[in-house]
MARZAKOL-914344 format. One record per residue (C-alpha): residue in three letters; y, z negated, x. Coordinates in pm, whole numbers. Layout:
BEGIN
[r "ALA", [Y, Z, X]]
...
END
This chain:
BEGIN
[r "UNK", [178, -3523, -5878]]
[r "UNK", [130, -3814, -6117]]
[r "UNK", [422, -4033, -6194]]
[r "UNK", [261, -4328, -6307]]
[r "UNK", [-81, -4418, -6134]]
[r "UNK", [-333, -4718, -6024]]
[r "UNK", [-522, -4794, -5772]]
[r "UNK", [-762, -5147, -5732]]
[r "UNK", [-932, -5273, -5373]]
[r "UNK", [-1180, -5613, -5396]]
[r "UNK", [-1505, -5689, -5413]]
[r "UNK", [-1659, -5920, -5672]]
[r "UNK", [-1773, -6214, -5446]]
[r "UNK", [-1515, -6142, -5211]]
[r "UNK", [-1139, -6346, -5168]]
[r "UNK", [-976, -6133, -5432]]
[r "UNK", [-928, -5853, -5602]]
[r "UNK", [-592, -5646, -5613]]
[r "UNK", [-414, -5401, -5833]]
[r "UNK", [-145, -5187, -5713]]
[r "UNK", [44, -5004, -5970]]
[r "UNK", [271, -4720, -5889]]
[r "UNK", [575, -4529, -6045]]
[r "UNK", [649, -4802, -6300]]
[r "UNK", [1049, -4763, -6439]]
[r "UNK", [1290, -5019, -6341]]
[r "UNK", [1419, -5251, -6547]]
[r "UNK", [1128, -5345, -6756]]
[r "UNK", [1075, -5685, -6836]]
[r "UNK", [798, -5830, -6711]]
[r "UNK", [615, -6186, -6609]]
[r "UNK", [288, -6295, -6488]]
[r "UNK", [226, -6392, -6817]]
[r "UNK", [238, -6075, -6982]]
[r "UNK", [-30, -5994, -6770]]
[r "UNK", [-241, -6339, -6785]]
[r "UNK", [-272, -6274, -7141]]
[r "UNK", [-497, -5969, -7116]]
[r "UNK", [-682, -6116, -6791]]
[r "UNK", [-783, -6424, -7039]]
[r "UNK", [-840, -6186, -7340]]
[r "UNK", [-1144, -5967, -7079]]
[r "UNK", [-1338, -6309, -6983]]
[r "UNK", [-1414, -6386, -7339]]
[r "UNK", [-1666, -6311, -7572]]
[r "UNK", [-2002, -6449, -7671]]
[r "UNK", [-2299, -6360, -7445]]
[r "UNK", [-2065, -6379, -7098]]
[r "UNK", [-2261, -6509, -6797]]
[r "UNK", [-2181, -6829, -6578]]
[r "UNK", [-1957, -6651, -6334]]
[r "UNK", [-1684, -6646, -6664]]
[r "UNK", [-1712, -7039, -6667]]
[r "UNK", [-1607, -7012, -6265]]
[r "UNK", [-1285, -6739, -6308]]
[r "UNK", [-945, -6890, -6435]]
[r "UNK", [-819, -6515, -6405]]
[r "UNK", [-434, -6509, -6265]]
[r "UNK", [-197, -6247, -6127]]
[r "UNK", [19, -6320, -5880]]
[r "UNK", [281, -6058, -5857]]
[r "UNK", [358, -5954, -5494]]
[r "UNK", [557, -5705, -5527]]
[r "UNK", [815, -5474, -5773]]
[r "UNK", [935, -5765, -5979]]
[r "UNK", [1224, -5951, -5955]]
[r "UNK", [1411, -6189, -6150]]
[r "UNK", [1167, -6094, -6460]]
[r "UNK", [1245, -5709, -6414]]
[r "UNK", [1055, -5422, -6285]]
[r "UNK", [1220, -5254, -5945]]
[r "UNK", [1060, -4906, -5960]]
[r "UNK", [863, -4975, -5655]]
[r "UNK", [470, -5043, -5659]]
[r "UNK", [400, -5342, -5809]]
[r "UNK", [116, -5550, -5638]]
[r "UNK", [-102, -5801, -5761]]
[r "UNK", [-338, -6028, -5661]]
[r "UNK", [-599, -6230, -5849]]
[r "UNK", [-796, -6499, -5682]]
[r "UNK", [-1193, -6490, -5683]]
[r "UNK", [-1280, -6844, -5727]]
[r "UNK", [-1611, -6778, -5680]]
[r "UNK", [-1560, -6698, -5324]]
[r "UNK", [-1613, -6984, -5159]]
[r "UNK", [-1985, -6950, -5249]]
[r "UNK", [-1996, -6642, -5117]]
[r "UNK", [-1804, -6683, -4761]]
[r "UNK", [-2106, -6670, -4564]]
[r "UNK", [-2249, -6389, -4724]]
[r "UNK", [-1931, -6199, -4751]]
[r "UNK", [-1724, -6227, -4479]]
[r "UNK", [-1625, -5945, -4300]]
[r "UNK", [-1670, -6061, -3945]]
[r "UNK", [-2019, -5948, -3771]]
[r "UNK", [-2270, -6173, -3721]]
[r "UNK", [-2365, -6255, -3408]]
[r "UNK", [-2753, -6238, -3302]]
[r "UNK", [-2877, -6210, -3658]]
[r "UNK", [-2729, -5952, -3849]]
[r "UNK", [-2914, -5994, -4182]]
[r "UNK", [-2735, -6147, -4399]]
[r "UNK", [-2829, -6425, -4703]]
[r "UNK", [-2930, -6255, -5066]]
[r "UNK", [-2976, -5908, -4918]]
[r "UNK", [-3052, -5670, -5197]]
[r "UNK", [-3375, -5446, -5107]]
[r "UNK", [-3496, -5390, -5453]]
[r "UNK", [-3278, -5144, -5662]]
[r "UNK", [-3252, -5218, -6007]]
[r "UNK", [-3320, -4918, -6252]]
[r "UNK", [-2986, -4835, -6399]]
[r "UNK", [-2719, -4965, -6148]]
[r "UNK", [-2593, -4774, -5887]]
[r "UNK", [-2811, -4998, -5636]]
[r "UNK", [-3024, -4688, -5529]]
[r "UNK", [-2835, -4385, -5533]]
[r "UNK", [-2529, -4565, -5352]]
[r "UNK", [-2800, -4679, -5069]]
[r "UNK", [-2878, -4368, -5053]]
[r "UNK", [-2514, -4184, -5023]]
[r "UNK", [-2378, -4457, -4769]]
[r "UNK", [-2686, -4486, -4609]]
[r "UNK", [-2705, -4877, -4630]]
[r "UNK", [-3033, -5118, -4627]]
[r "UNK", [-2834, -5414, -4818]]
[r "UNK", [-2745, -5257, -5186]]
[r "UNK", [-2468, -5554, -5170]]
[r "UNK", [-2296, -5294, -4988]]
[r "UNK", [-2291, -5107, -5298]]
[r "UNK", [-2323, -5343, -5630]]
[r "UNK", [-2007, -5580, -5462]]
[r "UNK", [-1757, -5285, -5549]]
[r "UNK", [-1939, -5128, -5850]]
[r "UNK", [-1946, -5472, -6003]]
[r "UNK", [-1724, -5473, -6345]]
[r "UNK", [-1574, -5775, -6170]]
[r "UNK", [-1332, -5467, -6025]]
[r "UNK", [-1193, -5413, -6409]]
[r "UNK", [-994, -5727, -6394]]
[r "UNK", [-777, -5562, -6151]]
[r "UNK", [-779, -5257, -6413]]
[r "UNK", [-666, -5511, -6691]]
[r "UNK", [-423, -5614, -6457]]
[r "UNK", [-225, -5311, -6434]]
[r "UNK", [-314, -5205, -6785]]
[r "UNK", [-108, -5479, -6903]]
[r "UNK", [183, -5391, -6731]]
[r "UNK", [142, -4998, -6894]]
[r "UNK", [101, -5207, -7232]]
[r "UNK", [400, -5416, -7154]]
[r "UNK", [607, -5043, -7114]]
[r "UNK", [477, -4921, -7407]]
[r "UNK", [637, -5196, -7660]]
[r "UNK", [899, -5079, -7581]]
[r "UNK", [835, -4806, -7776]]
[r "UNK", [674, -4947, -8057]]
[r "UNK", [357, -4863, -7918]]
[r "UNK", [83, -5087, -7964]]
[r "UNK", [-322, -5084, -7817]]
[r "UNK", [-604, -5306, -8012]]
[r "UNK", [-988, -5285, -8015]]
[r "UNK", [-1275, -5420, -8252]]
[r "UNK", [-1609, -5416, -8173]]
[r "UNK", [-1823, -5220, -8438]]
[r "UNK", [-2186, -5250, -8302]]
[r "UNK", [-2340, -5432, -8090]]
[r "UNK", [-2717, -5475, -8053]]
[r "UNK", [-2829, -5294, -8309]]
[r "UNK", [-2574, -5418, -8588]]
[r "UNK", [-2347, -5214, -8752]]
[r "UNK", [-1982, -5392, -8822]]
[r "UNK", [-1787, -5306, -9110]]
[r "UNK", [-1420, -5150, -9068]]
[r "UNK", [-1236, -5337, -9311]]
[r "UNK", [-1057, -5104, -9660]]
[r "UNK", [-696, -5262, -9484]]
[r "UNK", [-696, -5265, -9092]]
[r "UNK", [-511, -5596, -9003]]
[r "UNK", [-129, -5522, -8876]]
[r "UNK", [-247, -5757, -8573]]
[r "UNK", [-538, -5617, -8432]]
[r "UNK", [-604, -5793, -8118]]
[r "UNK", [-487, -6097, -8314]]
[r "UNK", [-782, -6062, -8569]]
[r "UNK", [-1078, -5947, -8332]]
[r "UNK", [-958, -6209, -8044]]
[r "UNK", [-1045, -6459, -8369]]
[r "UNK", [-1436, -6368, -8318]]
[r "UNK", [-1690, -6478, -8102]]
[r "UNK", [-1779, -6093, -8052]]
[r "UNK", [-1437, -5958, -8158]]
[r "UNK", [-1558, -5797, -8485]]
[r "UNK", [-1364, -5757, -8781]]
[r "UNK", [-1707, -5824, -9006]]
[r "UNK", [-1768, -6188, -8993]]
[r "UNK", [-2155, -6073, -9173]]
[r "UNK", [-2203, -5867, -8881]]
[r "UNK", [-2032, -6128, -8642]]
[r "UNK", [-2341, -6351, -8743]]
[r "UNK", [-2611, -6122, -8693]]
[r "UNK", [-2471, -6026, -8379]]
[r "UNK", [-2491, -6379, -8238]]
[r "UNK", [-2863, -6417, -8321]]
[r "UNK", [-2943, -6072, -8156]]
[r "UNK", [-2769, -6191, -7829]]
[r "UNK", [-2978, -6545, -7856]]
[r "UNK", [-3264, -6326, -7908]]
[r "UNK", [-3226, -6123, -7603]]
[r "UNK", [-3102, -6391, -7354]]
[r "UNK", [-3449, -6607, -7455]]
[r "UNK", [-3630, -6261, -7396]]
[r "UNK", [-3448, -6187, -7053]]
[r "UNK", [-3269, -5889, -7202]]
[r "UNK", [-2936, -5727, -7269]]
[r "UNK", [-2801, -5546, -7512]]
[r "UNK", [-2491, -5276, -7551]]
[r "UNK", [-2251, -5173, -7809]]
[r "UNK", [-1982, -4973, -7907]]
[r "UNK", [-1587, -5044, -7937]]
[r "UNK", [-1288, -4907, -8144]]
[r "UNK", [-988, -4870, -7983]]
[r "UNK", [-672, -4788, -8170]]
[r "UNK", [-347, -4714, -8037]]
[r "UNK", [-84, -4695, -8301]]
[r "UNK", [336, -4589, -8256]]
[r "UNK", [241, -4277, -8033]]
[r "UNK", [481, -3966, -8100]]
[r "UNK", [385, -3643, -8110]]
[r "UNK", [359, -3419, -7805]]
[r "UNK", [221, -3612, -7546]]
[r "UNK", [-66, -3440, -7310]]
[r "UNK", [-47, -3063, -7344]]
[r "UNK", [-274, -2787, -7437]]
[r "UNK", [-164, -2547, -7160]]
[r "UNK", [-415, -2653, -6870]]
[r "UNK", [-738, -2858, -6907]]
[r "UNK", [-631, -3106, -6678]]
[r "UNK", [-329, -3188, -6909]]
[r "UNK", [-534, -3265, -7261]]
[r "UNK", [-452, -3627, -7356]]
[r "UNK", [-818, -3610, -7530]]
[r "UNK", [-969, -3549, -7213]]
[r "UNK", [-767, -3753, -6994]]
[r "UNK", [-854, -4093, -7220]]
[r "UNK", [-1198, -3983, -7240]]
[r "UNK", [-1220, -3979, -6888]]
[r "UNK", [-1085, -4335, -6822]]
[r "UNK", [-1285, -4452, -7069]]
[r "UNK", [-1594, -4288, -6912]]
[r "UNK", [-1512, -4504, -6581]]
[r "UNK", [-1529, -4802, -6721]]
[r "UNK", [-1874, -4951, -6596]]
[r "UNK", [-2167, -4897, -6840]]
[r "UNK", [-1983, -4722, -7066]]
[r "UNK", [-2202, -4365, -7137]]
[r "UNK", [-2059, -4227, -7463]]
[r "UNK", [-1657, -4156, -7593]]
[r "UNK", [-1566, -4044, -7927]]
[r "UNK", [-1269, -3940, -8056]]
[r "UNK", [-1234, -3946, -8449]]
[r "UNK", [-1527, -3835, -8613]]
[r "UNK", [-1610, -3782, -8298]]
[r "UNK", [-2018, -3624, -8289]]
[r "UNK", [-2022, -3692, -8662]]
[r "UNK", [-1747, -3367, -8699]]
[r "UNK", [-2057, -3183, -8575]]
[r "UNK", [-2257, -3213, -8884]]
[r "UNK", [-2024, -3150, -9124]]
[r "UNK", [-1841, -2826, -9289]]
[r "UNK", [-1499, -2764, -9183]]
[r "UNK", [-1351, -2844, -9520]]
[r "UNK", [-1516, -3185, -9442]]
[r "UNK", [-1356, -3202, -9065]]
[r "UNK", [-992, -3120, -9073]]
[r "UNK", [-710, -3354, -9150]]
[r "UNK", [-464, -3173, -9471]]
[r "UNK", [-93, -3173, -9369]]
[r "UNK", [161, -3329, -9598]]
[r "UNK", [591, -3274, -9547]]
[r "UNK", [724, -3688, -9490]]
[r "UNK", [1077, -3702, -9403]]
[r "UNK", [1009, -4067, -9315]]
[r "UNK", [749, -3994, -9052]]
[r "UNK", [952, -3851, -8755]]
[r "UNK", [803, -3966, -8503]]
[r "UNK", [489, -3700, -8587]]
[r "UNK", [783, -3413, -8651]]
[r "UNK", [852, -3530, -9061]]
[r "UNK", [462, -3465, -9134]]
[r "UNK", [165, -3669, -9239]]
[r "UNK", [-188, -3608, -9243]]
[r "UNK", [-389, -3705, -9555]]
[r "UNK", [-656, -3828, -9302]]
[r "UNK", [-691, -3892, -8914]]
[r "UNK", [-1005, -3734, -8859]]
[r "UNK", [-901, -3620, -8589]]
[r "UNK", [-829, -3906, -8423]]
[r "UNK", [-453, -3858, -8370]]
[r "UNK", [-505, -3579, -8142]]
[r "UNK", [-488, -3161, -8163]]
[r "UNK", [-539, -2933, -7906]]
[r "UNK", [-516, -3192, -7619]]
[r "UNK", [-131, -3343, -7759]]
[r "UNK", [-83, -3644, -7976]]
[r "UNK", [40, -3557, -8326]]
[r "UNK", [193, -3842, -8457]]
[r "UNK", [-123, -4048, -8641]]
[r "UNK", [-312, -4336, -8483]]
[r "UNK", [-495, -4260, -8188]]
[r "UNK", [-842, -4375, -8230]]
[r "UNK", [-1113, -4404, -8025]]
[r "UNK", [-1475, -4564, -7969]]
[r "UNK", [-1652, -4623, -7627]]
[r "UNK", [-2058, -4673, -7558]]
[r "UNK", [-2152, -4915, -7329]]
[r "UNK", [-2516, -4933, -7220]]
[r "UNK", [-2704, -5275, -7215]]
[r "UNK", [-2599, -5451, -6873]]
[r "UNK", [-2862, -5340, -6584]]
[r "UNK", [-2985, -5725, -6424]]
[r "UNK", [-3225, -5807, -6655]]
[r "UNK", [-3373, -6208, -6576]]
[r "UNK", [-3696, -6046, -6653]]
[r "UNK", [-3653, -5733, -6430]]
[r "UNK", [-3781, -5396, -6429]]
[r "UNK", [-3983, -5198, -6208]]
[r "UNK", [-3871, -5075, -5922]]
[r "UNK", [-3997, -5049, -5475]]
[r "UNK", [-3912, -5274, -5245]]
[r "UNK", [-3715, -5007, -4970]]
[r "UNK", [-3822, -5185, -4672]]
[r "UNK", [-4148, -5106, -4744]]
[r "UNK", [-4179, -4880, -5016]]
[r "UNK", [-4385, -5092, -5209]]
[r "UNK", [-4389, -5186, -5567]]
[r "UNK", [-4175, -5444, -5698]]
[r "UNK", [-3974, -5629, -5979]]
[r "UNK", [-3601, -5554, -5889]]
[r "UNK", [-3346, -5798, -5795]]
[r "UNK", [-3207, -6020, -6085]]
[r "UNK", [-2837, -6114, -5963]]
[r "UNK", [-2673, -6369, -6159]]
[r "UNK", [-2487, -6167, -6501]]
[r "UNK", [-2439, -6121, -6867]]
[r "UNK", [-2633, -6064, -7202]]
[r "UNK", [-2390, -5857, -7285]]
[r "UNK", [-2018, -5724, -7200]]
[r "UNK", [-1926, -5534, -7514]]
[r "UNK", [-1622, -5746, -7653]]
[r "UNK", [-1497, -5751, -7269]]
[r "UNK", [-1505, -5377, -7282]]
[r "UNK", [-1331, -5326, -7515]]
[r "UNK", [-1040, -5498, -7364]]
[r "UNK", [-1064, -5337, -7044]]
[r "UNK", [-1044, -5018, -7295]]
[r "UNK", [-735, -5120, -7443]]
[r "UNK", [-618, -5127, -7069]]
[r "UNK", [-764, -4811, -6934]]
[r "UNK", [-596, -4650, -7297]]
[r "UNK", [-301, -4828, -7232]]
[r "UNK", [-249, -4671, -6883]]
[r "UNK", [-311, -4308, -7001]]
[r "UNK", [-100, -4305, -7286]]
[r "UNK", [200, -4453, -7066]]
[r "UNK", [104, -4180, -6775]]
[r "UNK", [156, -3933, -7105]]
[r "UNK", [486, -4046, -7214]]
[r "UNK", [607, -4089, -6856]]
[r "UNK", [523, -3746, -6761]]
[r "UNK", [732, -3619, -7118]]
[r "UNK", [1052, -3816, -7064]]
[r "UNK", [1031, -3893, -6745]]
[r "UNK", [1324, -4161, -6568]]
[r "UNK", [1374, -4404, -6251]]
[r "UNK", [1472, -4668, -6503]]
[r "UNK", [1365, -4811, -6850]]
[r "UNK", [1690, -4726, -7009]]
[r "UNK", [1701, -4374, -6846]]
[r "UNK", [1314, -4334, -7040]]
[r "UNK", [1438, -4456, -7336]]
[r "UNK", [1764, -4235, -7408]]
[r "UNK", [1521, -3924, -7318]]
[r "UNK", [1287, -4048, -7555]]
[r "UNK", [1536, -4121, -7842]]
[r "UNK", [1670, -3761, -7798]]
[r "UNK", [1341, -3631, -7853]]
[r "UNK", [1254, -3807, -8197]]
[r "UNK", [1599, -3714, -8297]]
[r "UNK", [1540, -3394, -8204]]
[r "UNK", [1194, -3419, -8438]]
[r "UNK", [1505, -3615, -8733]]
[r "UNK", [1664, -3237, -8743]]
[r "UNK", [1449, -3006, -8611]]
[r "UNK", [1499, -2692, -8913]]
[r "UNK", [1152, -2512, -8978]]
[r "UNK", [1052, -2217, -8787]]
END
């Protein structure tokens, strides 16, 4: 069993959403505003729709905090949708008596959401039955208890950034020197790019496409930086840290593509091109008094962390509601038609890659949870500084 774990409930036009994170360590400082901050941080970024001018994101924390400190019992959340009294008549739970159709039904699928094929599998006639979950609107509740996993991991000296470096076509520069502050330098941008060139470009394509009725995708870097070695394992494939973040990535709505270091590129090149050299540091211990001469690799071998930045990129596909929609039938009759066009973004991509940050942040705190384990902060920590002093005197083998 997993000790750490999430689990979200809401639907986007319904009261609220809520996060519920479980198996937490007592004693960790904590406040709404440590989670605020990140809930701000995913409704920014140039090319949002209207429904980010409606949000004022908050968590209100219902449960496994008190007097600023973790308890070690689920901590609950809930963050208001203030969109929802728009929506009461069409979303309230209660049946309706007489007429049971409902206002802005959804009967025409749009090609690339999950309209159709969740019809289909819960054999509804209203895709609002489906798109009201699968609406992204569900990752604030992700950010939510990212945050806290984020929060954990400072105390470690962990940190998790992201940069967008593409995004409608346009390529973004990684700077030579990576700022020390990621978040701090992306949050600066419109599209939180590090390549204020590209950062232009990228503004014009999204104008471009919104006048055109279009959307567009992109790609973001996420870095997570402070991670010892030996977290995940390479002993059963369920246990690979590689995997595991490539998986929560993968959730994340839209997102089709996950790279890890070179990623596809370490496909076309020789293995003298690939592989990261190995250097003796005896100022490095947290990666076991080693360095590599590159991180290639992405700060990951075999499925376990080994002591170099973790760094990794997510795809996300150009948003599905097009305002000039795309072919699709109309089920009630099986005719042609021009699918629904629900109120939404040009694009998502700097959003994603905070609710990356979050979904990384989770993963990587599962990881170190699982390898030291404890009911309490300090219990976590005292396991944690045995093993890196372990790694200080560890004699080679």
């Amino acid at each position: 069993m997993l000790m750490l774990r999430f689990t979200t409930a809401g639907e986007s036009h319904g009261p609220a959403l809520v996060s519920i994170l479980e198996g937490m360590v007592a004693g960790l400082p904590l406040v709404a505003a440590d989670i605020d901050g990140d809930l701000s941080r995913r409704q920014q970024g140039y090319g949002r729709g209207r429904r980010m001018k409606i949000e004022a994101d908050h968590a209100e924390l219902l449960s496994g905090v008190r007097a600023g400190e973790t308890l070690g019992s689920p901590i609950a959340m809930l963050i208001q949708n203030r969109d929802w009294k728009n929506w009461e008549e069409i979303m309230d739970p209660a049946p309706r008596e007489g007429d049971p159709e409902r206002k802005r039904a959804v009967t025409r699928p749009r090609p690339g959401h999950v309209d159709l094929s969740g019809m289909l599998k819960y054999d509804r006639d209203d895709a609002r039955d489906v798109l009201e979950r699968a609406s992204a609107r569900e990752t604030t509740a992700r950010v939510a208890a990212g945050a806290i996993c984020r929060r954990f991991l400072r105390e470690f000296g962990i940190t998790v950034g992201s940069h967008i470096v593409h995004l409608g076509g346009i390529d973004a520069k990684r700077p030579d020197k990576m700022p020390s502050e990621l978040n701090g330098a992306a949050d600066q941008s419109q599209v939180r790019t590090l390549d204020p060139d590209a950062e232009k470009e990228m503004i014009e394509r999204i104008d471009a496409a919104k006048a055109a009725g279009d959307t567009l995708g992109g790609i973001a870097e996420i870095i997570c930086d402070g991670v010892p070695v030996g977290l995940g394992s390479h002993v059963s494939w369920d246990r690979k840290l590689d995997g595991r973040l490539a998986a929560a990535l993968m959730s994340i709505p839209a997102v089709k593509a996950v790279e890890i270091g070179l990623g596809v590129d370490c496909a076309r090149k020789k293995g003298s091109e690939v592989h990261d050299e190995i250097d003796a540091d005896e100022s490095n211990v947290k990666a076991g008094r080693v360095r590599r001469r590159s991180n290639r690799a992405g700060g990951m071998e075999g499925g376990i962390s080994n002591g170099e930045q973790i760094v990794l990129r997510a795809a996300m596909k150009p948003i599905s509601t097009l305002m000039r929609p795309l072919g699709t039938i109309e089920m009630k009759t099986r005719e042609p038609a021009q699918a629904v066009a629900e109120r939404s973004d040009v694009t998502a991509v700097p959003a994603m890659g905070v609710i990356a940050e979050a979904m990384t942040a989770f993963v990587v705190a599962q990881a170190l949870l699982e390898k030291f384990g404890g009911d309490s902060l300090g219990e976590t920590r005292r396991s944690y500084e045995n093993y890196v002093s372990g790694l200080s005197g560890r004699k080679g083998r």
